[in-house]
C-alpha positions in Angstrom: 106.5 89.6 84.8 110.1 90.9 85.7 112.0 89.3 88.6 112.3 92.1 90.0 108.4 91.7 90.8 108.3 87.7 91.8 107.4 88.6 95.3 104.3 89.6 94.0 102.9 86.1 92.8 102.6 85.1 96.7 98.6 86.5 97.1 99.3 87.2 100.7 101.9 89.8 99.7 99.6 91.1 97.0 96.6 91.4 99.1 98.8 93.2 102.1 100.0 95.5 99.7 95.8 95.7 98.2 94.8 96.7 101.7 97.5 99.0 102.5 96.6 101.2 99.7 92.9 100.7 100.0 93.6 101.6 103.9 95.1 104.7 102.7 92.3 105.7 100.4 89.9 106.1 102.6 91.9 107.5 104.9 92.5 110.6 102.9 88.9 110.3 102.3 88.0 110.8 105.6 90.4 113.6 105.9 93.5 113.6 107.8 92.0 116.5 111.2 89.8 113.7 111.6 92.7 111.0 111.9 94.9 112.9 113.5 92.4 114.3 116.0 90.0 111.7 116.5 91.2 108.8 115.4 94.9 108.0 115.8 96.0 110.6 119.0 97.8 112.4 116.7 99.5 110.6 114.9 100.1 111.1 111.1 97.3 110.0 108.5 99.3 107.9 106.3 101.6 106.4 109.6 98.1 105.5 111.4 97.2 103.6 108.2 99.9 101.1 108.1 100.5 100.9 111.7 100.2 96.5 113.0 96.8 97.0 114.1 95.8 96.5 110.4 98.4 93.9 110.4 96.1 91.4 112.4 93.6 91.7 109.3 96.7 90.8 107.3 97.7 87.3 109.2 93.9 86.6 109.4 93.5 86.5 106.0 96.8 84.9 105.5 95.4 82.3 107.3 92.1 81.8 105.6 94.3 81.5 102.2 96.8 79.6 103.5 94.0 77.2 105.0 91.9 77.0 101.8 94.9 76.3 99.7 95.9 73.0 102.0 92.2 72.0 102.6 92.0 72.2 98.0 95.3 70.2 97.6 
């Protein structure tokens, strides 16, 4: 793996980046008129999808790794 790509090994950053992109998906699945009209008050499809509210998923799963990788060492 290239240096360049070293941030990757941390599986917090990997599964952010996992759910970001899996977050997307479906929202283009969905269809953005529903986002933007339904959903997100407007706001744009990708923009809603990476907006902090997903972020809480992000730490609480952060924490569940972080907390099974302590509890195994």
């Amino acid at each position: 793996m290239p240096k360049s790509l070293g941030f990757l090994r941390d599986s917090s950053v990997t599964l952010a980046l996992t759910m970001a992109l899996m977050f997307i998906i479906v929202a283009a699945f969905t269809g953005p008129d529903f986002i933007e009209k339904k959903r997100s008050g407007g706001t744009n499809l990708i923009v809603f999808s990476l907006t902090p509210n997903h972020s809480i998923c992000w730490r609480r799963l952060h924490l569940v790794l972080a907390t099974a990788v302590l509890a195994g060492s």
